[in-house]
C-alpha positions as CSV (number, residue, x, y, z in Angstrom):
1,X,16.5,-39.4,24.7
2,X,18.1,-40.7,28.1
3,X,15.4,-42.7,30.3
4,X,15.7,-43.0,33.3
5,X,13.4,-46.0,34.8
6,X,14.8,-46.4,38.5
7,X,17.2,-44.2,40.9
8,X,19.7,-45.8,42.3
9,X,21.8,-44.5,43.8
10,X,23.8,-45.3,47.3
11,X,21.6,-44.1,50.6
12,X,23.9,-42.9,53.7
13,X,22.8,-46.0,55.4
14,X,24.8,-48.2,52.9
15,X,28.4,-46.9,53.8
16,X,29.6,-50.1,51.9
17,X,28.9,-48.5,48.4
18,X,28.5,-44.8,48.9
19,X,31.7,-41.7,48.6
20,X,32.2,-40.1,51.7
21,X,31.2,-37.0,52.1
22,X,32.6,-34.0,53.5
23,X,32.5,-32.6,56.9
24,X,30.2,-29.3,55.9
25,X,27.4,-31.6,53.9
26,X,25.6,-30.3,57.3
27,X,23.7,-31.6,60.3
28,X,20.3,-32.6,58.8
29,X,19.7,-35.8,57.6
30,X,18.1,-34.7,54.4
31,X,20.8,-32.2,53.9
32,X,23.2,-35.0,53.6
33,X,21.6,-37.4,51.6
34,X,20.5,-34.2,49.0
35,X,24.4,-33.9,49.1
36,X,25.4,-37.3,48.3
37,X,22.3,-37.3,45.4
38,X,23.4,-34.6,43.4
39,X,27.3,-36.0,43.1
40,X,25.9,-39.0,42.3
41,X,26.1,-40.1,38.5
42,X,21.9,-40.5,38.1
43,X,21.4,-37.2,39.5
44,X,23.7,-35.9,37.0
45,X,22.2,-37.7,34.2
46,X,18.6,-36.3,35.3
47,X,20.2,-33.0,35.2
48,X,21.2,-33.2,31.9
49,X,18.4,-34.5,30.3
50,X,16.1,-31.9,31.5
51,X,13.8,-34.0,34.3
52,X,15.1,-31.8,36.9
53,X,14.8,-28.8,35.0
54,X,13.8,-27.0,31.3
55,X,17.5,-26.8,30.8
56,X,20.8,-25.6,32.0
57,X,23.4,-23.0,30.5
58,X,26.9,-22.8,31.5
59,X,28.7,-19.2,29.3
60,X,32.8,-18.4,29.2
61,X,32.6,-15.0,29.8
62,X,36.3,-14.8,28.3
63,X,35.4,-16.0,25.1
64,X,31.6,-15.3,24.6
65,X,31.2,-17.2,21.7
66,X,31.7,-20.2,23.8
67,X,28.4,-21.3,25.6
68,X,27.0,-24.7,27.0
69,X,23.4,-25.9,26.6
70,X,22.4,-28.9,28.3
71,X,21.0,-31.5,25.9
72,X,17.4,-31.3,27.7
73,X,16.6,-27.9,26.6
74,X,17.1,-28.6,23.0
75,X,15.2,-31.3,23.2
76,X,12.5,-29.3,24.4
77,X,12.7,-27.2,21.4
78,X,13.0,-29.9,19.0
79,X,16.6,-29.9,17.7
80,X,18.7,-33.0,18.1
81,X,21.3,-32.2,21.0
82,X,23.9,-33.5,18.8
83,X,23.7,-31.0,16.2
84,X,23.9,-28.1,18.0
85,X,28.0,-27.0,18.8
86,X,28.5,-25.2,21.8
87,X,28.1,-21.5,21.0
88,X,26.2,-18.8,22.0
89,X,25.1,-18.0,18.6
90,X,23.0,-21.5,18.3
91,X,21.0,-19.9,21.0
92,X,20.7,-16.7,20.4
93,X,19.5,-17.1,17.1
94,X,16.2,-18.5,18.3
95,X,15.5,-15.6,20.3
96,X,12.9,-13.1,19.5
97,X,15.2,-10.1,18.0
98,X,13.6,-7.1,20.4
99,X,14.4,-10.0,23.2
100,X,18.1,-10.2,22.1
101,X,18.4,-6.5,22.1
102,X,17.7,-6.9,26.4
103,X,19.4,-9.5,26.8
104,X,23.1,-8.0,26.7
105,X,22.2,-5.0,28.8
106,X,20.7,-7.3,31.3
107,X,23.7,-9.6,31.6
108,X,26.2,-6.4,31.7
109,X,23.7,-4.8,34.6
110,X,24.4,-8.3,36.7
111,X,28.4,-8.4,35.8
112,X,28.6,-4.4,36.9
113,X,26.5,-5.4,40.0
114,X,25.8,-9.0,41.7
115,X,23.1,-8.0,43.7
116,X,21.4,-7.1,40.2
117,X,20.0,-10.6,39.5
118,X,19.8,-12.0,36.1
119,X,16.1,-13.1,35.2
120,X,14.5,-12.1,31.6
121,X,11.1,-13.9,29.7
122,X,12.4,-14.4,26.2
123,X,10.4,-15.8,23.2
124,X,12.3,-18.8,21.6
125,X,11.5,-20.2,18.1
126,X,11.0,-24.3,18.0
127,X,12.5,-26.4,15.1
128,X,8.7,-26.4,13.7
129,X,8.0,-22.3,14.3
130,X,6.1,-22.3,17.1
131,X,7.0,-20.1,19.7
132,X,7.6,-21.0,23.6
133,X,7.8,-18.5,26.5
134,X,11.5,-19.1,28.3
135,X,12.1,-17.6,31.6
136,X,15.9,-17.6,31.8
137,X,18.0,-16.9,35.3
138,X,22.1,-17.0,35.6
139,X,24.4,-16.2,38.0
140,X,28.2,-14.9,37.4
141,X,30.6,-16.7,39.0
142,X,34.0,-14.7,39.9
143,X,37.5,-15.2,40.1
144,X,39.1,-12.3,42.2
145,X,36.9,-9.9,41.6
146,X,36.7,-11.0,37.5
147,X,33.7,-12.7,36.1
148,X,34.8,-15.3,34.1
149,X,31.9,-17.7,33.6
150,X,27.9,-17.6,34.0
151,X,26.2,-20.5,35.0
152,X,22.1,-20.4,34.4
153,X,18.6,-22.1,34.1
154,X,15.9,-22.1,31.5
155,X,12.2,-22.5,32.8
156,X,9.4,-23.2,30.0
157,X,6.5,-21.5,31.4
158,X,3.9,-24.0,31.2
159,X,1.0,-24.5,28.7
160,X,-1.6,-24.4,32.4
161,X,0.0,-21.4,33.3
162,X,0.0,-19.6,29.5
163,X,-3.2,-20.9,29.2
164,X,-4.5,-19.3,32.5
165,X,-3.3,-15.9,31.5
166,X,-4.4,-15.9,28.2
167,X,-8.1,-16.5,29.8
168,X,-7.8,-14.1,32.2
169,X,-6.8,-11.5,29.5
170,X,-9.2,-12.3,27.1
171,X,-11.7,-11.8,29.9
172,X,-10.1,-8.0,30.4
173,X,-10.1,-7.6,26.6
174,X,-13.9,-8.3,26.4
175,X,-14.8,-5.3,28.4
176,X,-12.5,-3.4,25.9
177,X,-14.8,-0.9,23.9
178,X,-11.8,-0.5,21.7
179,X,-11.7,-3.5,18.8
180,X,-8.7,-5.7,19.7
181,X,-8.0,-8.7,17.6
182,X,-5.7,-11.5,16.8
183,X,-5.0,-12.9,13.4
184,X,-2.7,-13.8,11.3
185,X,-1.8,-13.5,7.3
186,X,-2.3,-17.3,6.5
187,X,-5.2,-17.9,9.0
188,X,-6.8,-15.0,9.1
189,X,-8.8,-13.6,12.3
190,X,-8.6,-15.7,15.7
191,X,-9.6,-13.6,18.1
192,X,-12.3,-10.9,17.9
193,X,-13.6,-9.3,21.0
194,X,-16.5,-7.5,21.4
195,X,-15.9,-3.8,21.0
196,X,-15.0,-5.3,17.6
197,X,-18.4,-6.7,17.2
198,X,-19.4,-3.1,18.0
199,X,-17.5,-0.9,16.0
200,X,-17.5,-2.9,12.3
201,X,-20.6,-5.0,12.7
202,X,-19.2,-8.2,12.3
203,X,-19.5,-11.3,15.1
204,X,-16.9,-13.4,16.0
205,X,-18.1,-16.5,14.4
206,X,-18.3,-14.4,10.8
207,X,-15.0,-13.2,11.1
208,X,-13.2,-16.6,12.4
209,X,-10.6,-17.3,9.5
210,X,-11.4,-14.3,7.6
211,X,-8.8,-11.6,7.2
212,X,-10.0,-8.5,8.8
213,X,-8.3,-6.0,5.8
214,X,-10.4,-7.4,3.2
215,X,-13.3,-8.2,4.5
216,X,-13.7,-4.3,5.8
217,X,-11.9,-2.9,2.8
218,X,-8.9,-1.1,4.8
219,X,-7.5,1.7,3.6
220,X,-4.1,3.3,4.6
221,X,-1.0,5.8,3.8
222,X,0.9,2.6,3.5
223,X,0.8,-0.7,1.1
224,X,-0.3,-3.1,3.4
225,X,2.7,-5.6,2.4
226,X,5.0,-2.9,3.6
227,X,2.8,-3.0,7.3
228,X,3.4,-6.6,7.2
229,X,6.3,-7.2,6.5
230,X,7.4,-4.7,9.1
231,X,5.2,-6.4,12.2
232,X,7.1,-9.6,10.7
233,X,10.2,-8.5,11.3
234,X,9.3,-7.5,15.3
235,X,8.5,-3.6,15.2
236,X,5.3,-2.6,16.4
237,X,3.3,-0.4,13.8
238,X,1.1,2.6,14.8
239,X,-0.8,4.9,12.3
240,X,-4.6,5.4,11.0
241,X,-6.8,3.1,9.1
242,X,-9.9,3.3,7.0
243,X,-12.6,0.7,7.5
244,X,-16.2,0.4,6.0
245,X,-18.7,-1.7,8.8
246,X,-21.0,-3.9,8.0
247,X,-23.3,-1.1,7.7
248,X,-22.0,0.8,4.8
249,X,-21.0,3.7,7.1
250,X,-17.0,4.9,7.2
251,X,-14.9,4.1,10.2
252,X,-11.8,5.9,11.1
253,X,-9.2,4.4,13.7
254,X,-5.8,5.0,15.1
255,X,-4.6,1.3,15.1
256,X,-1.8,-0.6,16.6
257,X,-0.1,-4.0,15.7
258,X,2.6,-6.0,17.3
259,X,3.8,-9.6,16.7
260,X,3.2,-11.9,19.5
261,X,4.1,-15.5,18.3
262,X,5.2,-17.1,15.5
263,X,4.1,-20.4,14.4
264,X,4.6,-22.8,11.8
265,X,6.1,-19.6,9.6
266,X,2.9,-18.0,10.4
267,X,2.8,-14.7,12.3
268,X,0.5,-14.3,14.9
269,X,-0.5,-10.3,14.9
270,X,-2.6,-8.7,18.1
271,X,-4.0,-5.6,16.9
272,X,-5.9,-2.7,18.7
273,X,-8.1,-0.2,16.7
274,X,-9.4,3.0,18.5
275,X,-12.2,4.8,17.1
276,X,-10.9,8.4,16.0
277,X,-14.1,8.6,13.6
278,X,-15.5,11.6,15.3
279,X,-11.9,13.1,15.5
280,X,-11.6,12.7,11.3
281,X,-14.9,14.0,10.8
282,X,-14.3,16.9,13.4
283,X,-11.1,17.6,11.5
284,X,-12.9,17.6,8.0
285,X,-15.6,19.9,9.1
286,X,-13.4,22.2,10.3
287,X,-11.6,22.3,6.9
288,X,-14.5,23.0,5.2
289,X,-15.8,25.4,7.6
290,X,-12.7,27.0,7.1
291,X,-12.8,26.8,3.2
292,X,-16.2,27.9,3.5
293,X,-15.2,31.4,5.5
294,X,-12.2,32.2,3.3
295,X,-14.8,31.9,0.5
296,X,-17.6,33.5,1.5
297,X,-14.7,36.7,3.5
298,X,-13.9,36.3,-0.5
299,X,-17.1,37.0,-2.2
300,X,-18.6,39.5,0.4
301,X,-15.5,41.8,-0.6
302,X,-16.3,41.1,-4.3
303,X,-19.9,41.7,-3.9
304,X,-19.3,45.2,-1.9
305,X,-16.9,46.2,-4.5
306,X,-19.8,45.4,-6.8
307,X,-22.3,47.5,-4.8
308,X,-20.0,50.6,-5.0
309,X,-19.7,50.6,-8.3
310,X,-23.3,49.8,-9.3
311,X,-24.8,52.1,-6.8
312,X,-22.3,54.9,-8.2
313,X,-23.6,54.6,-11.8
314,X,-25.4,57.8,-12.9
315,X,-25.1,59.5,-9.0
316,X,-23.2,63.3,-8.5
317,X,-24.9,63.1,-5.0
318,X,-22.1,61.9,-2.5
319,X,-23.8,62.0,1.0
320,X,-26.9,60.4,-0.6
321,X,-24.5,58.0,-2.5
322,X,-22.5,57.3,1.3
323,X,-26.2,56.9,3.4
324,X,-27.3,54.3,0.8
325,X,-23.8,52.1,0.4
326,X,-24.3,52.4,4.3
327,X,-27.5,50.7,4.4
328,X,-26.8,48.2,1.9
329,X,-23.7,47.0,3.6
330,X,-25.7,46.8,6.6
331,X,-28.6,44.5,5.4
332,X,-25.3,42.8,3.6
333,X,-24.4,41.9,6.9
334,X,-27.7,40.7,8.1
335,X,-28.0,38.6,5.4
336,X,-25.3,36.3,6.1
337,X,-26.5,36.3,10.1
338,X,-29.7,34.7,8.4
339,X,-27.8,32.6,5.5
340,X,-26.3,31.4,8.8
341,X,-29.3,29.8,10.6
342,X,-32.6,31.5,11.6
343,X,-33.0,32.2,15.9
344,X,-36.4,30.1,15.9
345,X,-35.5,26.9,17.1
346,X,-38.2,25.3,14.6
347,X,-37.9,27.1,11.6
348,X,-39.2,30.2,9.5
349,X,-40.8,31.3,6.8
350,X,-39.5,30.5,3.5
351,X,-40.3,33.8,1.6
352,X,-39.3,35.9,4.5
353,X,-35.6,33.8,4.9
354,X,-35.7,34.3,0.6
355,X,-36.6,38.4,1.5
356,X,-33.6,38.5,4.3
357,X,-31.2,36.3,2.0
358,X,-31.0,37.8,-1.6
359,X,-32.3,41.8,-1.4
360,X,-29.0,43.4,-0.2
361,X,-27.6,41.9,-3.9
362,X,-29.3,43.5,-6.3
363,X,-27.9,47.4,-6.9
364,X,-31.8,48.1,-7.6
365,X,-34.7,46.2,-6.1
366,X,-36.8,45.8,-8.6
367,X,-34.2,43.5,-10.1
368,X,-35.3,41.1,-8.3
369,X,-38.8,38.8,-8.1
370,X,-40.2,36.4,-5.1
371,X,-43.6,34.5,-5.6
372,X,-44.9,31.7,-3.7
373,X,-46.6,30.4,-1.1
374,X,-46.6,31.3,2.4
375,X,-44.9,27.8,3.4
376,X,-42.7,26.9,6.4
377,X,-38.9,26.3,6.0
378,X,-37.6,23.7,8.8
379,X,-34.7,24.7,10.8
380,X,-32.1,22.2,9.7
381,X,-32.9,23.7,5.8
382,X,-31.9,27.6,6.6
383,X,-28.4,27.2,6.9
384,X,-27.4,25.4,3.6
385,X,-30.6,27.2,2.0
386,X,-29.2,30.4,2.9
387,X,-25.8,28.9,1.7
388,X,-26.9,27.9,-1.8
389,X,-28.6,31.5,-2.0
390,X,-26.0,33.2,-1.1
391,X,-23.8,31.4,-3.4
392,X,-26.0,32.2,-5.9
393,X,-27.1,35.9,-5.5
394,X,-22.9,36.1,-5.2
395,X,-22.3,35.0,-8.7
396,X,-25.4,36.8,-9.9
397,X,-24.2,39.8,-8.5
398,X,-20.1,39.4,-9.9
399,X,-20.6,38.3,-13.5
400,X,-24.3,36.9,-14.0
401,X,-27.9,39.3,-14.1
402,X,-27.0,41.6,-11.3
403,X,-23.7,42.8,-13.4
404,X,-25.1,45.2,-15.1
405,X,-28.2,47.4,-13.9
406,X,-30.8,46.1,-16.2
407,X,-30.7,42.3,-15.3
408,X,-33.0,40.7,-13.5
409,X,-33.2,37.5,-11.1
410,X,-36.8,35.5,-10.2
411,X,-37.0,33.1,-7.4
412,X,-40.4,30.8,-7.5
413,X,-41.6,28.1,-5.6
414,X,-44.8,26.1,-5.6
415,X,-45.5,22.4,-4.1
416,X,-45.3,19.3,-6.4
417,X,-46.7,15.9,-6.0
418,X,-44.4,13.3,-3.7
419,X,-44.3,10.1,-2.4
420,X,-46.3,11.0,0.6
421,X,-44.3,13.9,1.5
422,X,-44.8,18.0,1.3
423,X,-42.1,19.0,-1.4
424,X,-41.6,22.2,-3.0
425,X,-39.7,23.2,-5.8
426,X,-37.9,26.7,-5.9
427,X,-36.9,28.0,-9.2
428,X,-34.1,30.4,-9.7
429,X,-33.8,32.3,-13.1
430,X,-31.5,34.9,-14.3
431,X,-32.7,37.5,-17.3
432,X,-29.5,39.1,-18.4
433,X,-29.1,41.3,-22.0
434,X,-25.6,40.3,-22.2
435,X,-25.8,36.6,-21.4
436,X,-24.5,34.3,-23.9
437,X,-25.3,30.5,-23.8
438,X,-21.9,28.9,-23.4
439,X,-21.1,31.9,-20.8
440,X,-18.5,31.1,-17.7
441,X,-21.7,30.4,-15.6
442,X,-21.7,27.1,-17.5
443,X,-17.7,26.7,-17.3
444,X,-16.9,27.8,-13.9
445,X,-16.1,25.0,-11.2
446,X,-15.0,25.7,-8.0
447,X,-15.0,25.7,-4.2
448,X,-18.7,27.8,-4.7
449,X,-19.6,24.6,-6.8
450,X,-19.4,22.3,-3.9
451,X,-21.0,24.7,-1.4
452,X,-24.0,24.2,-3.2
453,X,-23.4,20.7,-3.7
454,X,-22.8,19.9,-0.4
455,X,-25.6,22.4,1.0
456,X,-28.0,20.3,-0.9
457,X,-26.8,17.7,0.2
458,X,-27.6,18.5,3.8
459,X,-30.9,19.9,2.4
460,X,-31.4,16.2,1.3
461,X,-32.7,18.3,-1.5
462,X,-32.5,17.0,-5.5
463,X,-30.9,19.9,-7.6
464,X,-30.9,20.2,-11.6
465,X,-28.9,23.2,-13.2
466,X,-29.0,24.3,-16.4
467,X,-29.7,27.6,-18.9
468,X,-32.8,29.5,-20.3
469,X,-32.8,31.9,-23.0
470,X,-31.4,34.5,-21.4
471,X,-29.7,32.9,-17.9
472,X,-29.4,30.2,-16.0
473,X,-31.9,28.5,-14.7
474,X,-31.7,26.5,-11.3
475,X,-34.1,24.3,-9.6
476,X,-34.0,23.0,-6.0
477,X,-36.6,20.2,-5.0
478,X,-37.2,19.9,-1.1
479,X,-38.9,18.8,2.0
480,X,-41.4,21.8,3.7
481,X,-44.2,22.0,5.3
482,X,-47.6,24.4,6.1
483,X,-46.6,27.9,7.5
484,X,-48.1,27.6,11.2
485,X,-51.5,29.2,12.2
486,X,-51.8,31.6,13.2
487,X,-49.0,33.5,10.5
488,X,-49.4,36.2,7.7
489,X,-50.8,35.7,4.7
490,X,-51.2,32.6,2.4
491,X,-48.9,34.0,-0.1
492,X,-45.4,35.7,-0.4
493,X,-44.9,38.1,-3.3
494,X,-42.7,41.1,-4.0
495,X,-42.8,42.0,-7.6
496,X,-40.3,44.1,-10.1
497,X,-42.4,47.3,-9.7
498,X,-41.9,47.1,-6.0
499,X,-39.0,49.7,-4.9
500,X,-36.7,49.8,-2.2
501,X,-36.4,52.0,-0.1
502,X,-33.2,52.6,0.3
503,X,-33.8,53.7,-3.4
């Protein structure tokens, strides 16, 4: 490296050693002996060695590959001057590739148009990876109207400046409630603001060096190599991610990643992740609300199907036959209003939402049996109990006890002992002639199967299935409570010699 200990050079007051210069140098003192510096040889030598600025470029415009560094600037990036011939590629090649892919369409922009200046931030690689911000200005210089050369300045930005915005940014990036984060494959988080605290659970000292993918078990559409390696290569990747917080609980985010240095061979990565976790679980509700009304559309056809023909059995009387259907179809109907939440706000009756629920199913009433207590059934249990009842007085009602017209279905219920709560157990039993013990009850799985799952589920209920003698036989353990006071009696019953009357 040139030093440069003294300037010397000739001061317009010592006409014995210095050039003369010419008549336009102008009229202020300064202006002349600014002049008379820069032809000297020492202001030359400054020049080139970078103390008057990051570095100078001087580009043949004819022959493009052709293109002058000044030794300063290479220096500045670590390479030996003398190793590097003059060519534009030596330059180029250090530039961030979605840089490169501005920089020709800038340079054409100022050769089309003068007045267009030349002035682009680019992202140059050092000999040892890091990566330094390069503001980069040129002018072209014309020879009857042709540009034939370009003749330019490189400006490190500063490490105080850098430094200063990265502050200030970080400061904005705080307030973020969106997680934004800095890391990289080899050392792992760096930055970790605070809606990231927020939204996984994790502080910023926890996370400092860890990698963010394993430590909240991501899960994505695509390998996470593939991700990586196509950040590493300069694209900026967008799609959804699966996280599990520090909690346990499941967190859903459209996320963003873009390289923003490279050092050492290490790939710095600033990622953004936005919570879309209500979104997903919207989305998936929606599906199975959707699967849930195609099946249920399903079964209420099959189970009116099933009422014509039951109700038809043995009957010459048509209008009689037409008046009852009609009513049956219409408590049908009421049925599923109830399966579909009760109107009090705090709850109902338990036999009286088991009443509403199952009696449309059965072609005859007495087919079916409730006894139990008068207990009080909270409002967030009548929708997924009227959904597991439903369910159940479907299948009863298409190939189980209420088939044929001499099965029979009980539904009992009756406290039990538990850990400091009120629970209750409800028994459901089906008495069928024609069941067999390995029957399709036993075999059948489907989207019916995970109603009831899922309805218990909600119930935070415990359910155990299995088959008596002549059925099956399914119990549901739950939270309920005392009916209220003043309400009917303490007892709910309807027994098998009980008759409709729509009979």
């Amino acid at each position: 490296m040139i030093e440069i200990r003294s300037l010397n050079y000739c001061f317009p007051d010592k006409r014995s050693c210095c050039p003369m210069l010419p008549s336009d140098a102008g009229d202020h003192y300064l202006e002349r002996e600014f002049e008379l510096a820069r032809r000297s040889s020492t202001y030359g030598m400054m020049v080139k060695s970078g103390r008057l600025s990051d570095g100078l470029w001087f580009w043949d415009l004819e022959n493009r590959e052709h293109c002058y560094v000044s030794p300063g600037f290479w220096r500045i990036l670590g390479f030996d001057p003398a190793t590097k011939p003059h060519l534009m590629a030596e330059w180029t090649s250090l530039m961030f590739e979605e840089d490169l892919a501005h920089f020709g369409p800038n340079v054409d922009a100022h050769l089309a148009d003068p007045d267009v200046p030349f002035d682009q931030i680019l992202r140059c690689r050092t000999a040892d990876g890091a990566t330094l911000l390069v503001r980069t200005r040129g002018v072209a210089l014309f020879d009857n109207g042709v540009p034939r050369r370009m003749s330019g300045t490189h400006q490190i930005l500063s490490d105080t400046r850098v430094h200063e915005l990265s502050e200030k940014m970080a400061e904005i990036l705080e307030l973020s409630n969106d997680a934004i984060t800095v890391w990289s494959p080899q050392r792992g988080a760096q930055r970790w603001n605070r809606g990231a605290e927020r939204m996984f659970g994790y502080s910023r000292k926890e996370m400092e060096g860890r990698q963010p993918r394993d430590i909240l078990r991501a899960e994505c559409a695509l390998p996470w190599r593939a991700i990586l390696a196509r950040v590493e290569a300069g694209e900026t990747w967008s799609g959804d991610i699966t996280w599990i917080a520090r909690s346990g609980a499941t967190v859903h985010t459209s996320t963003t990643m873009q390289r923003i240095a490279v050092t050492g061979g290490d790939t710095m990565i600033l990622q953004m992740d936005h919570d879309v976790t209500a979104k997903v679980e919207l989305r998936e509700r929606q599906r199975i609300m959707t699967r849930e009304l195609n099946h249920r559309v399903k079964n209420l056809f099959a189970v009116i199907r099933s009422l014509v023909k039951l109700s038809a059995m043995g009957r010459d009387d048509v209008p009689t036959l037409v008046r009852e259907l009609d009513q049956r179809i219409a408590a049908l109907a009421a049925a599923h209003v109830v399966s579909l939440g009760y109107e009090m706000e705090d709850g109902g009756p338990l036999g009286e939402i088991l009443e509403a629920v199952l009696a449309p199913y059965p072609a005859d009433r007495a087919a079916l049996t409730l006894d139990g207590p008068a207990l009080w059934l909270p409002q967030g249990k009548i929708t997924p109990m009227g959904l597991i009842l439903n369910e159940l007085a479907t299948n009863a009602l298409k190939y189980g006890a209420w088939a044929t017209l001499d099965g029979h279905v009980s539904v009992r219920w009756a406290p039990v002992q538990g850990e400091g709560t009120s629970l209750v157990r409800l028994t459901w039993e089906e008495h069928s002639p024609a069941f067999t013990p390995a029957g399709t009850a036993s075999q059948r799985r489907g989207f019916g199967s995970d109603l009831i799952e899922m309805s218990t589920a909600q119930m935070g209920a415990i359910l155990t299935r299995g088959e008596g003698p002549s059925g099956i036989r399914l119990t549901l353990t739950f939270e309920a409570g005392l009916l209220p006071q003043p309400m009917a009696p303490s007892t709910f019953h309807t027994s098998s010699t009980a008759r409709s009357p729509m009979q």
